[in-house]
C-alpha positions in Angstrom: 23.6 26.0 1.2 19.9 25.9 -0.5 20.0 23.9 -3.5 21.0 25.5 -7.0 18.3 24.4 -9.6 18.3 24.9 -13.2 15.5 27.1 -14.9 14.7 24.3 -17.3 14.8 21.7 -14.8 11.6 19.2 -14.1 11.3 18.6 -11.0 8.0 16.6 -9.5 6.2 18.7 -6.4 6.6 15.1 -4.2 10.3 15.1 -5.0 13.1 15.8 -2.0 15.9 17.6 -2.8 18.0 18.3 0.0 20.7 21.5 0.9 23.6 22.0 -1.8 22.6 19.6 -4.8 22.9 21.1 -8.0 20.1 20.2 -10.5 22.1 21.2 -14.4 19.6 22.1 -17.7 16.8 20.0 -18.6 17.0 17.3 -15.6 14.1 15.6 -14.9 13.1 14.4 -11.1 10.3 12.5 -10.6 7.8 11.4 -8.1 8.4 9.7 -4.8 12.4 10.9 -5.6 15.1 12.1 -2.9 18.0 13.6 -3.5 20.9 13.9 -0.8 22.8 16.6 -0.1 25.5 17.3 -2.0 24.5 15.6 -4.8 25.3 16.9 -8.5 22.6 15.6 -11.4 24.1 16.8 -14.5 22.4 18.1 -17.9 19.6 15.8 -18.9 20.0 13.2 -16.3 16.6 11.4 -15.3 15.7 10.5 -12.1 12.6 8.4 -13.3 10.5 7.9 -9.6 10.8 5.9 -6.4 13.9 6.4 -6.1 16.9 7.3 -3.3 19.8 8.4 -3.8 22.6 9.4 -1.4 24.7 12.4 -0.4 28.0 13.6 -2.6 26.8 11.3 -5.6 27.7 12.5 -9.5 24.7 11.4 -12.0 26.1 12.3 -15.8 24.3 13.6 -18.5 21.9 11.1 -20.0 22.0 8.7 -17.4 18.4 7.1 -16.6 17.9 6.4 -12.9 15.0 4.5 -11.2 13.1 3.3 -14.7 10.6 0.5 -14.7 12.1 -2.8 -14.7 12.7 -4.6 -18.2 10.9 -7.7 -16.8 7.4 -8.8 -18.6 6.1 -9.4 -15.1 6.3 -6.3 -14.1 2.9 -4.7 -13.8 3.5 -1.0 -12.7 4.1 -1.3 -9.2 5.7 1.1 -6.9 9.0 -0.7 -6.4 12.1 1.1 -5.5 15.7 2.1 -6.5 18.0 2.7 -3.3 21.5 4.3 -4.1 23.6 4.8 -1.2 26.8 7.6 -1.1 29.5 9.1 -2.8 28.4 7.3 -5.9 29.5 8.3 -9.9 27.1 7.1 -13.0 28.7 8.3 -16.4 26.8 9.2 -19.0 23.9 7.2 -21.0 24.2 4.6 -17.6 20.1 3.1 -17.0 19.6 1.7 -13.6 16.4 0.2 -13.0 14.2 -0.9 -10.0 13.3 -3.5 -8.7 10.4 -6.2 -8.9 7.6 -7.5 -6.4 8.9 -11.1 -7.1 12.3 -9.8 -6.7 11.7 -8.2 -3.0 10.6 -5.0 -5.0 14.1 -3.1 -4.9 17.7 -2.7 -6.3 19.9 -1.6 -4.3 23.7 0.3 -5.3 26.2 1.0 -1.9 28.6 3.8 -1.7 31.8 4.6 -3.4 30.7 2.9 -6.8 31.9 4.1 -10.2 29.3 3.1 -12.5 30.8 3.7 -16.0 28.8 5.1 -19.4 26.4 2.9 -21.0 26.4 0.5 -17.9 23.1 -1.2 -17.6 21.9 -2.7 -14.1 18.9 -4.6 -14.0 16.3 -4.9 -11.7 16.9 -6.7 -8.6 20.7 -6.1 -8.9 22.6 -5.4 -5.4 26.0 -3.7 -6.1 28.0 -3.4 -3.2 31.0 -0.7 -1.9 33.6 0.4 -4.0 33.0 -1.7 -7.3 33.7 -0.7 -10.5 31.8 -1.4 -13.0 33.5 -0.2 -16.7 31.5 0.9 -20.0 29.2 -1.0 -21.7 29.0 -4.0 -18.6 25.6 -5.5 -18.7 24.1 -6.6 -15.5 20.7 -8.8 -15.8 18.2 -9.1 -13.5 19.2 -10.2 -9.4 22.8 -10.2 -10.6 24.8 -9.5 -6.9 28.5 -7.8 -7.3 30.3 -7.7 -3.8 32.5 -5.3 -2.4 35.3 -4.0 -4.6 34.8 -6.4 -7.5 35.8 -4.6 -10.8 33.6 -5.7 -14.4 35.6 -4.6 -17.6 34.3 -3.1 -20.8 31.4 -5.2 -22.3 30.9 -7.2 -20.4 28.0 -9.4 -19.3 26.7 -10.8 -16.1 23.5 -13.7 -16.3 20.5 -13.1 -14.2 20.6 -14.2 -10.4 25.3 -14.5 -10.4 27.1 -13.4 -7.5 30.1 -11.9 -8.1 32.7 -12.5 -5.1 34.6 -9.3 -3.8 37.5 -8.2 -5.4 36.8 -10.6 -8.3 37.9 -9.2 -11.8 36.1 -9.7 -14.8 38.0 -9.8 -17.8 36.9 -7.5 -20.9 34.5 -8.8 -23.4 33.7 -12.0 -21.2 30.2 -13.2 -20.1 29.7 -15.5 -16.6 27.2 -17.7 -16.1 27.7 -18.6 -12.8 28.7 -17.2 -9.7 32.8 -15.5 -10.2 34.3 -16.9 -6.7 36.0 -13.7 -4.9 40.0 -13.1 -5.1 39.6 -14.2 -9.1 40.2 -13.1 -12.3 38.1 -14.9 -14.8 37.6 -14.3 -18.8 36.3 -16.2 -21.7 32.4 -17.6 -23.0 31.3 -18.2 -20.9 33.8 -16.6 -18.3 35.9 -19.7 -16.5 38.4 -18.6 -13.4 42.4 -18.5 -14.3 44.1 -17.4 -11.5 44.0 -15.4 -8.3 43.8 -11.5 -8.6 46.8 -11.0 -6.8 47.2 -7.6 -8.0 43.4 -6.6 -6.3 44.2 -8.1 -3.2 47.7 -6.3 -3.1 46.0 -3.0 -3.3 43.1 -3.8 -1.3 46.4 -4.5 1.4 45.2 -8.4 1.3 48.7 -9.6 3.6 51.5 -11.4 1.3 51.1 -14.9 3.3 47.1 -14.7 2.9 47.3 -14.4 -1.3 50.1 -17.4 -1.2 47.6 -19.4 0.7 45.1 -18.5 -1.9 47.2 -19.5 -4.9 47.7 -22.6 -3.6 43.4 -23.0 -2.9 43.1 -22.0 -6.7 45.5 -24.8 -7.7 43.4 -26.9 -5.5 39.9 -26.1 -6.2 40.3 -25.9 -10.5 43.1 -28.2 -11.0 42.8 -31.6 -8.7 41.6 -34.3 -10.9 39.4 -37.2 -9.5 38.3 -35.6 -6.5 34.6 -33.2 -5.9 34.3 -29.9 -5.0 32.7 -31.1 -1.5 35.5 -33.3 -0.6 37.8 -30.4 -2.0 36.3 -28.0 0.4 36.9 -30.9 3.1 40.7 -30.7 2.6 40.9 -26.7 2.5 38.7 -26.2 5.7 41.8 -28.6 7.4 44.2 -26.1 6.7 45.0 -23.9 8.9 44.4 -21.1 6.9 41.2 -22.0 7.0 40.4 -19.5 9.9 41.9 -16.2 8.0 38.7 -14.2 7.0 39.6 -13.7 3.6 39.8 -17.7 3.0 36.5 -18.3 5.2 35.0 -15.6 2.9 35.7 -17.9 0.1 35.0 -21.1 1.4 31.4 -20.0 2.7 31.3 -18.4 -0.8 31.7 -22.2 -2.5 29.3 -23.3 -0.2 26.9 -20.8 -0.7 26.9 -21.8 -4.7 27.1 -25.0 -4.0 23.9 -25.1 -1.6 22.0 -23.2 -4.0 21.5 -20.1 -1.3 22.8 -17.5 -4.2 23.3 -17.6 -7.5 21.7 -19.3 -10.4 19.7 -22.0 -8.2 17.5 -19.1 -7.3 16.3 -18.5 -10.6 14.0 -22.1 -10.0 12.6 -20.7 -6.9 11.6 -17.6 -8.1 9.7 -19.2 -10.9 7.9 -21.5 -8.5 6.5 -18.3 -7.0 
């Protein structure tokens, strides 16, 4: 099925639009932009330029997709913005690309509900099946993992990772990297327990989230005793060797090494 385009659409002559996407009233597409099939940009959606985006994806009125990045380095160069499948960005969402000192791209996966008034920075890699709710602010190199969910308003620092299935309570703001498996609120955002209903509907096994209770108790509330020799004692466990724990224990280490997260923000400035 050819593609149904609006008479009042804007649509740039380097653009790709593939079979059956529908292009509503007064959309804009610009250069170096391509559309997959199957993909519906609704009334007054923007596709600024050098952008991808995937097939069976729902872009809402007045969302912005693939604008410059809000970074005072940026000098007008041809990054990118790469949006993978079966994605949905509400209304009055802004996506932007990416930077040269950020590896020049952002990057969304597939199965994301991007909610209105959502900002995601430049840099920013979203992965599958998060949710991110109206009005979440996401700065620059932010990473969310696999089916993490952010609530309403609330705000993520440059270079965090959030874990997968992490849950960010409304109105809260992190700092620092959100381990996976936890629900954290507050300011700045501080983890409070173990997001046992996520992992129940993500079919994470009964035994697996009683192992991770007891990791919480041991990670936030042991007194006297470092996070490195805490790690020590959970790695003995025998637990240690379910995925889901390993996940989290390469996810402490990960923060703790400085490999993601806000140590990064130092060697990017050293660039």
């Amino acid at each position: 099925m050819a593609a149904k385009i609006h008479p009042t659409a804007v649509i740039d002559k380097t653009a790709e639009i593939a079979d059956g996407v529908e292009v509503g009233a007064g959309v804009i597409v610009g250069p170096n932009v391509t559309i997959g099939e199957g993909t519906i940009l609704r009334a007054h959606s923007q596709i600024i330029r050098h952008t991808q985006i995937g097939r069976e994806c729902d872009i809402y009125p007045s969302a912005v997709v693939g604008g410059d990045p809000q970074d005072l380095k940026y000098r007008g160069e041809d990054t990118e913005l790469v949006i993978g499948d079966k994605n949905t960005i509400r209304e009055c969402a802004t996506i932007n690309r990416g930077t040269v000192q950020g590896g020049g791209k952002t990057v969304i996966g597939n199965a994301n509900l991007i909610m209105a008034y959502v900002h995601i920075a430049h840099d920013c890699t979203i992965g599958n099946h998060v949710v991110i709710t109206n009005l979440a602010q996401l700065a620059g190199h932010v990473k969310v993992e696999d089916r993490a969910i952010l609530s309403g308003m609330t705000a993520v620092h440059h270079f965090c990772t959030i874990g997968t299935m992490a849950f960010l309570a409304p109105y809260s703001g992190t700092r620092s990297d959100l381990p996976p498996y936890m629900i954290a609120d507050g300011q700045p955002a501080r983890p409070r327990t173990i997001n046992a209903e996520g992992l129940m509907r993500n079919k994470i096994p009964e035994e697996t989230i009683r192992e991770l209770k007891t990791i919480f108790k041991m990670v936030y509330r042991s007194e006297g005793k470092t996070r490195p020799e805490v790690l020590a004692e959970i790695e003995a466990m025998p637990c240690a060797k379910d995925p889901v724990i390993k996940h989290l224990i390469d996810f402490y280490h990960a923060s703790e090494a400085g490999v993601q997260g806000r140590a990064l923000e130092a060697h990017r400035h050293d660039r």
